[in-house]
Residue, then its C-alpha position, 0 to 999 in steps of 0.5 A: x542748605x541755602x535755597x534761593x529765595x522765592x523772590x529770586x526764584x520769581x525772577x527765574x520763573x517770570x523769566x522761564x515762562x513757567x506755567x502750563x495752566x494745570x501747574x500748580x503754584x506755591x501760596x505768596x506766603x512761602x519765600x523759599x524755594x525748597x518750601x515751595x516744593x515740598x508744598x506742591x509735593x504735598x498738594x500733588x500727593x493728595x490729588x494723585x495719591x497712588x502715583x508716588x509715596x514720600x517716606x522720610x528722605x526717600x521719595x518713591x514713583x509708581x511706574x505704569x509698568x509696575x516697577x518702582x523709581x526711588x529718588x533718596x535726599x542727601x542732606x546738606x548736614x551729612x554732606x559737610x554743608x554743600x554737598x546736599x541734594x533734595x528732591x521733591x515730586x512737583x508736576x504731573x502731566x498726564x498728557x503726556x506721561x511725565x512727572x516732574x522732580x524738583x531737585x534742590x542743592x545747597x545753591x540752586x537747583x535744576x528739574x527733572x522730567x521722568x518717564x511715568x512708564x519706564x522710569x527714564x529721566x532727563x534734567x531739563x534745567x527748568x520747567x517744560x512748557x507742552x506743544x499744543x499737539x502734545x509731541x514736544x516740549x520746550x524749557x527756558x531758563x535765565x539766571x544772569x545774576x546769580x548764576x546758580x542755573x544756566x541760562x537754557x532754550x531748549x527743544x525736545x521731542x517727546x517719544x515712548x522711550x524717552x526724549x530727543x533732543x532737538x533744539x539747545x542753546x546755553x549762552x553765557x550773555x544772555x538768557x531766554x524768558x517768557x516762552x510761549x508755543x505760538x503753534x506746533x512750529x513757532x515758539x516765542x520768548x524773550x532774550x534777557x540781558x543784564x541792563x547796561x544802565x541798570x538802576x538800584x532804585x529800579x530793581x525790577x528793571x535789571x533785565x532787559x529783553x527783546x523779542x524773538x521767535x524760535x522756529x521750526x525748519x522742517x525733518x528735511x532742513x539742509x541745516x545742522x538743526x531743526x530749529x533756528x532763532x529769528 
């Protein structure tokens, strides 16, 4: 399995504008992001040790309904070396009753949020960050270099069933980062774009970005969409 190494990873979590306050992170001495996962798993099984159970390649959720979601890796051994897929139990938010599953493929790899109570799940492609009042989540994602993930902004409403999507943009040219709820109606992130005048010597400089806002028209908006890019 050729897991993207946490440098890279760093890139596209700095870039995602990843964290909520209670997600957990990964100790600076893991460089590796399938490690990462496994680590958080570990971590989150002690603290919530009924909300799932690990046995070998099997990963098991405990639903509030009283039912059971099983997730089954496959890896990359019995699957000719790029075909693998693993899946690790990663975040909790128990705000708004959803899980998060880290799924790792021989390259790259994507997220999926889950329904704590029914079981329903969605790949979100990164991780979401929560509306203050808890209705919606937004997710951004940026891989200009490798191009492991797709580059991804995103906006989705949070319902009982499941969730709706509301906002969703996948440019091949640019990629969005550091996201932020301003409000319950404004979101603000960075437009990433490889460097036109990128220099080796300056590796952290690969990207550059501009600011941008992505706001709320209203349920009642005459446009094709709810949300639009300032």
């Amino acid at each position: 399995m050729r897991c993207i190494s946490l440098v890279t990873a760093a890139l596209l979590v700095f870039a995602g504008g990843v964290s909520n306050a209670a997600e957990r992170k990964c100790p600076a001495t893991i460089h590796n992001s399938y490690q990462c996962s496994q680590f958080l798993e570990t971590e989150l099984a002690q603290e919530f040790p009924k909300l799932f159970t690990r046995a070998g390649l099997q990963l098991v959720i405990s639903l509030a309904n009283g039912r059971k979601k099983a997730y089954v890796d496959f890896p990359d051994e019995k699957n000719h070396g790029a075909e693998g897929k693993r899946y690790n139990f990663v975040q909790y938010y128990p705000e708004i009753g959803y899980g998060l599953i880290a799924v790792q493929y021989y390259e790259g790899g994507t997220y999926y949020l889950v329904n704590m109570t029914n079981g329903n799940d969605k790949d979100i492609i990164s991780t979401p960050k929560i509306s203050p009042d808890r209705k919606r989540i937004a997710v951004a994602n940026v891989d200009l270099e490798s191009r492991f993930t797709p580059n991804v902004l995103s906006v989705f409403e949070l319902r009982s069933d499941g969730l709706v999507t509301e906002f969703l943009e996948k440019p091949a040219d640019w990629g969005p980062g550091n996201l932020r709820w301003e409000n319950n109606q404004e979101i603000s992130f960075m437009q990433y774009q490889l460097n036109p005048k990128f220099d080796p010597k300056q590796p952290d400089k690969i990207l550059v970005g501009t600011p941008k806002k992505l706001k709320y028209r209203g349920p009642h908006s005459k446009d094709t969409t709810k949300w639009a890019i300032e």
